[in-house]
N, C-alpha and C positions, 0 to 999 in steps of 0.2 A: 364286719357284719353289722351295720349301724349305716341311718339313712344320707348320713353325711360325707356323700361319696368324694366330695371337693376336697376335699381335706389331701393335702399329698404328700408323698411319696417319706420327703425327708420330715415332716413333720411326723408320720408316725413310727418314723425309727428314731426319731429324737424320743419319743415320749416315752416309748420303748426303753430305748437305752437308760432314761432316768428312773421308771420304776426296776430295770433288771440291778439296779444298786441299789436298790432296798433290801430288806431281811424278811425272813419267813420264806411263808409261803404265798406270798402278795396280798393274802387277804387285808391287810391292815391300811394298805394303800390304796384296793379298789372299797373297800368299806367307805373309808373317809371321801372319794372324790364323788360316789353316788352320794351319801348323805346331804352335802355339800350340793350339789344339781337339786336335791328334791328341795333344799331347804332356800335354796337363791329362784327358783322357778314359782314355789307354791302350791306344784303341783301336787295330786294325791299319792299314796304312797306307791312304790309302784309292784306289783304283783313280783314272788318270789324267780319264777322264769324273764320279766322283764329285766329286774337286776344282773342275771345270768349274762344276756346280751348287753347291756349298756357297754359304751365303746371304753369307757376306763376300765371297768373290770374285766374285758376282752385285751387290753393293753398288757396287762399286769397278767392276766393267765399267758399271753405270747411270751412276755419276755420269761418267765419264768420257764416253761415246756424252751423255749430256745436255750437258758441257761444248762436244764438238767441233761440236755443233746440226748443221746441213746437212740438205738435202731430204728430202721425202719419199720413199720407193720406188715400186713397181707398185701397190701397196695403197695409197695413199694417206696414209699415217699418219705423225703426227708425234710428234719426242722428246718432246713436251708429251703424249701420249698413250701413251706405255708402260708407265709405272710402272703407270694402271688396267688396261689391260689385261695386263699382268704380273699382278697380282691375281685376274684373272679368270680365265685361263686355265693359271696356274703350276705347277697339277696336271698339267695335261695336257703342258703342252710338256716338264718333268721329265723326266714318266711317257717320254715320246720319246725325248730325248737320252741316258736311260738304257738304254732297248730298243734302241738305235742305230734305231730305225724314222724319226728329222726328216728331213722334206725341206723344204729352202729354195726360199724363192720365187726367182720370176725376177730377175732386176738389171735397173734400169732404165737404156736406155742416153745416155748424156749425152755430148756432145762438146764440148770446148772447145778454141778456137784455141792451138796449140804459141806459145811464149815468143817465136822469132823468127820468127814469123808466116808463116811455112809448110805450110799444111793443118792439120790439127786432132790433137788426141789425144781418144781413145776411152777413156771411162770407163764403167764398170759399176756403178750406182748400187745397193745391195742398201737391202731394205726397212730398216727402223731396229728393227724386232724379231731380223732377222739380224744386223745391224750388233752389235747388244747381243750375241749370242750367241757372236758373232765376236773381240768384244772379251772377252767371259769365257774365249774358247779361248786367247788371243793372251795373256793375264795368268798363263794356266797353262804353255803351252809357252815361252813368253818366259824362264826360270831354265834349261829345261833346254838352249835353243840357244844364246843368246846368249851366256853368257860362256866358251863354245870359238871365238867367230870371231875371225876375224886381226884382229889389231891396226890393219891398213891398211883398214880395213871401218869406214865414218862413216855411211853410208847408213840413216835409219828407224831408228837405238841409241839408248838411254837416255843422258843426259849426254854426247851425240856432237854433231857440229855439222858444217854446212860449211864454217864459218871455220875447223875445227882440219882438216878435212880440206886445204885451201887451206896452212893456214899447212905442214903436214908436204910438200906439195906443193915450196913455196918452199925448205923446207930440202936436199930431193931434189937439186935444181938447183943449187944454191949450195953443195952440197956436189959439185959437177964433173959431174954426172948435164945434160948440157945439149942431148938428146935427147930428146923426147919420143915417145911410142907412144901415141896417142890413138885408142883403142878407144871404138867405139860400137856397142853388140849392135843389130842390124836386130829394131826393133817386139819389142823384149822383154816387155813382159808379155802382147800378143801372141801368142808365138809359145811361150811356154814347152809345155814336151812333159810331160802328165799322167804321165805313167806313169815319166820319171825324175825325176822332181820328190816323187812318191811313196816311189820305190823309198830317197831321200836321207831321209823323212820317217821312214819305217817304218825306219831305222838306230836310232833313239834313242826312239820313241813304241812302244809294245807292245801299249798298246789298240785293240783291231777297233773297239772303234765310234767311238774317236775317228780312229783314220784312215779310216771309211766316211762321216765329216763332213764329213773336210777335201774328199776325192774330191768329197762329193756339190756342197760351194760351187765347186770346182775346175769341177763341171761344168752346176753352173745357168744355164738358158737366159738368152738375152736377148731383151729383149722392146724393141721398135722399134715406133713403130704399130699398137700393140695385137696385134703376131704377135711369137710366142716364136721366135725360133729357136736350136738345142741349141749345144752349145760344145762341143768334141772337144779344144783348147788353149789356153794361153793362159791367166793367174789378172788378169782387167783392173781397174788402177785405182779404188778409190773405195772397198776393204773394210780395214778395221782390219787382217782377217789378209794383205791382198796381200802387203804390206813384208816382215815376218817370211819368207812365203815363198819370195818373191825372194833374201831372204840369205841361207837354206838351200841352195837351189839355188847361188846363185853364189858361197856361202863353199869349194865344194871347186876351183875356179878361183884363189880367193884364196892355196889349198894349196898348186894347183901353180906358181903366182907366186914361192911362198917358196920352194917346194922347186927352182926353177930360180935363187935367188937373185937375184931382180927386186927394186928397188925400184918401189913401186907405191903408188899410193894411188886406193882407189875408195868411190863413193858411188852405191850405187844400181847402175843399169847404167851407169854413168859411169866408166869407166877408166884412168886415165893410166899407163905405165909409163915408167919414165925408167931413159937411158941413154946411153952414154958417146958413139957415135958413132952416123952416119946407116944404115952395115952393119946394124951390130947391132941397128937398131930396123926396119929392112929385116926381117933373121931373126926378128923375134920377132914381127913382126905375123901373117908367113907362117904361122910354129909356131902360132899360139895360134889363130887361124882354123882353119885345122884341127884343132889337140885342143878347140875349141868344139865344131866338127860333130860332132864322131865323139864325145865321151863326154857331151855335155851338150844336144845335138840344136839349138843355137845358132848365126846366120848373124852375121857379123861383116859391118856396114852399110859396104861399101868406097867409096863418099861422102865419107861424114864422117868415116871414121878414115881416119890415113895416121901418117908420121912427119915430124915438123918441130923445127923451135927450139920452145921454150917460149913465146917473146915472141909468135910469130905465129899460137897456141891463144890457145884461151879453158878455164878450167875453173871450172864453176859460178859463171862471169861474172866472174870473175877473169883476169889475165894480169900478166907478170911483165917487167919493164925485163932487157935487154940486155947491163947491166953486170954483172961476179962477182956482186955482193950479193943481185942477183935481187928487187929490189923489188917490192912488189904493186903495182899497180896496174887500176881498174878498163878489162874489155875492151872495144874499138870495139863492138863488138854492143850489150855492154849499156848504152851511154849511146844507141845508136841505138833500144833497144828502149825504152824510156825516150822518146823524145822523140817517139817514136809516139804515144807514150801521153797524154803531155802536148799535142800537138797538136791530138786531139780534144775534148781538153778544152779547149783554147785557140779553138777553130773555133765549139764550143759556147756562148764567152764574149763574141761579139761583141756583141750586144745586152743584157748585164748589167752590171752595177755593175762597177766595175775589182777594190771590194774584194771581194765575194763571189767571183769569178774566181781572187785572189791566195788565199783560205781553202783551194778547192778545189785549187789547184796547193801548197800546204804541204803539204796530207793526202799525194799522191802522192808528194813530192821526200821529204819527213821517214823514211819506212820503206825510202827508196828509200839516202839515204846511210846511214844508221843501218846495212844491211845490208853496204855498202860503207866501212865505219869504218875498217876494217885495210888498205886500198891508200895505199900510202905514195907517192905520186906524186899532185900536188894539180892536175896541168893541167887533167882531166876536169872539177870542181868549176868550176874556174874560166870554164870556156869555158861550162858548163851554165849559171852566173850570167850572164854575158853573153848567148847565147841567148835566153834571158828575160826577160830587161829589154827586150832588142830586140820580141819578139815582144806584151810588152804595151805597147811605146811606138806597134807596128805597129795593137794595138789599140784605141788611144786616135787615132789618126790615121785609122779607119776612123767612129771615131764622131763626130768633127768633119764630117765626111760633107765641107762644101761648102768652096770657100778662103773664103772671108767667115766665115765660123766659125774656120777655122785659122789666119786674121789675128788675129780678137779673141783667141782663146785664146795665143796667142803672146804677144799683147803683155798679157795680165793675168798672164801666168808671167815676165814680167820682160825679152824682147825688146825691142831698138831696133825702132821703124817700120818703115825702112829694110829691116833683117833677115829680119823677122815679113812683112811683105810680099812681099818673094822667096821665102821658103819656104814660102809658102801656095800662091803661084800656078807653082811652077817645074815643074809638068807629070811629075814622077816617084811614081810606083806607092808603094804604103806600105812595105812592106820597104825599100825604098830611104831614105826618108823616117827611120824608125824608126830606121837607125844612120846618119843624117846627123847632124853635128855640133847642127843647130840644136834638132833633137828632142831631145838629149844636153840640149844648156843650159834650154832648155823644160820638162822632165822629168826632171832630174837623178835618180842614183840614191837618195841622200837622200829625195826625195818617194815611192818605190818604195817602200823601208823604212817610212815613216810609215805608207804601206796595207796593209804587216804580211809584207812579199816577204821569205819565208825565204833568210836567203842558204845556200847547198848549203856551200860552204868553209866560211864562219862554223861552220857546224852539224857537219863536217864535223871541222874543230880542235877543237868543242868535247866532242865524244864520243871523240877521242883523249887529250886532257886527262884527260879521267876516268877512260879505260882506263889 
């Protein structure tokens, strides 16, 4: 979308390809190669929408949208189809974002089951032509938001994480903070209010047409069943620019955190405030509920937020040991949500090879500890390896199917007669069976290992190690 139509084919999959090896979210590389143009030309600076289009920071939002892949939109079209049609139509959609006259399509809408599996969350799928265009806004306004937010702000940043948010969590506590204020905004992207979400945009953005953009993706329909219907609030799920905008909005919350001198640390709409006693996180839930309503138009979910110890939260599937040091450790949830997981896939395994079964259960367990590396409390690991050994001893004892099967197989794994004979016929259900001693000696864990059973600990020490 840039007037240098000569320019071809492999040349912009080269350039492509070199910013899709960069980090972030390309701002850093279309930052630099505008600066770079305005400062080698002389020219004036160039308005906030003309940066939008410059063909580096369009370079950098493609590769990036082609990096993250994901679904189609209403239109049907996929990242493998942009770049031509970019080509085809680049005049024209320019010609728009420059007149401020683009309008986006509808989002398509997607649901996916919530983490602890209680009803879903609502996503807004935007075509992948907006996605692109989204992410060239978000590489533009990205320098000028971002590095004024609070320092307790992990949420959707550059070189930000959950682990750093978790670990400054830990320090909070362990530094005498052993109250917690667990804030949780009711259906935030939801519920966000167009018009103060703007009002915080338009403080720092100057451009009409780039704020008659953001409004206009603020308020593209959604489309269900082939009927649109309009969106009056609410920025949902599934658009490069959502995040950014969520921080905007809830960086001036962040403000008045500091300005009440709170220790706090958030991610997202996820908030923990910590504090010295159960009073005082009493008066701050009250306080902040209401300066939510009244200046930010946000319902504090009184559910799920409350005040408690730290040990008896969870935060981004984390929780913390009892004692001063405040240990990490992974939360009862998340080893529950977890074993949901792996459940189905173990129900799904009864009729398969043991080792194809144990491939599929590594892929899950491996990104599962990996993410949980920093919880210094190893009992989770440990009981998770045990579970699973039980549960494929349970499915080895399901595919012996008869006892005349689970006699011979006993006694070619190394059982007495005697032994192998009572524990084939003793009339007890497979779980039962599965951490009975005899299945233990039958299928020791050793044989597990040989079919390639990732142990959770093992893996678990082993990326501690390294860190």
């Amino acid at each position: 979308m840039h007037e240098r139509d000569a320019d071809t084919n492999a040349e912009m999959r080269s350039r492509t390809r070199k910013v899709a090896r960069g980090t972030g979210d390309g701002t850093s590389a279309a930052r630099q190669t505008s600066t770079a143009r305005r400062e080698s030309s002389g020219d004036e600076a160039l308005t906030l929408i003309e940066q939008v289009v410059q063909r580096e920071n369009l370079v950098a939002a493609h590769a990036r949208v082609v990096r993250n892949g994901g679904a189609p939109g209403v239109d049907g079209m996929t990242v493998d189809d942009l770049m031509r049609y970019c080509r085809q139509h680049r005049a024209r959609i320019r010609e728009q974002l420059l007149s401020g006259t683009y309008v986006p399509q509808p989002v398509r809408r997607v649901e996916i089951p919530k983490p602890d599996g209680k009803g879903v969350r609502m996503l807004g799928l935007p075509t992948v032509l907006d996605r692109f265009i989204q992410q060239a806004l978000l590489q533009v306004l990205s320098p000028i938001f971002a590095p004024t937010f609070s320092d307790a702000s992990y949420g959707f940043r550059p070189r930000r994480s959950t682990h750093q948010a978790v670990q400054r969590a830990r320090e909070h506590i362990a530094a005498g903070h052993r109250w917690v204020v667990d804030v949780d905004l009711e259906k935030f992207f939801d519920r966000v209010n167009h018009d103060v979400l703007m009002a915080r945009v338009a403080r720092r953005v100057k451009d009409t047409r780039v704020l008659r953009l953001i409004r206009r993706y603020l308020q593209a329909g959604m489309m269900e069943g082939g009927l649109v219907s309009p969106r009056t609030e609410g920025t949902p799920q599934g658009g490069p620019l959502s995040p950014l905008l969520s921080n905007i909005l809830l960086d001036e919350w962040d403000r008045e955190l500091e300005r009440r001198g709170h220790r706090f640390v958030r991610y997202a709409d996820d908030c923990n405030v910590y504090v010295p006693s159960k009073a005082a996180g009493e008066r701050v839930l009250t306080s902040l509920d209401r300066w939510l309503h009244q200046r930010l138009r946000l319902r504090v979910n009184r559910d799920k937020s409350g005040v408690a110890r730290p040990w008896t939260r969870k935060f981004l599937g984390y929780s913390v040991t009892w004692d001063r040091a405040a240990r990490l450790r992974v939360s009862p949830a998340a080893v529950k949500r977890l074993k949901t997981k792996l459940r189905d896939m173990l129900r799904q395994g009864r009729g398969r090879r043991l080792a194809h079964v144990v491939v599929d259960l590594n892929l899950a367990t491996r990104g599962w500890v990996a993410y949980f590396r920093f919880a210094e409390v190893k009992a989770s690991f440990e009981d998770l390896d045990k579970w699973l050994r039980r549960k494929l001893r349970c499915i080895m004892w399901r595919q012996w199917k008869r006892p005349r099967t689970r006699f011979h197989e006993r006694r070619r794994r190394g059982l007495d007669e005697t032994r192998a004979r009572v524990s084939a016929f003793n009339g007890h259900g497979p779980w039962w069976n599965a951490g009975a001693s005899h299945m233990h000696a039958a299928v020791p864990t050793a044989v597990l290992r040989q079919l390639g059973l990732l142990s959770l600990l093992g893996e678990h020490q082993r990326l501690q190690r390294a860190s």
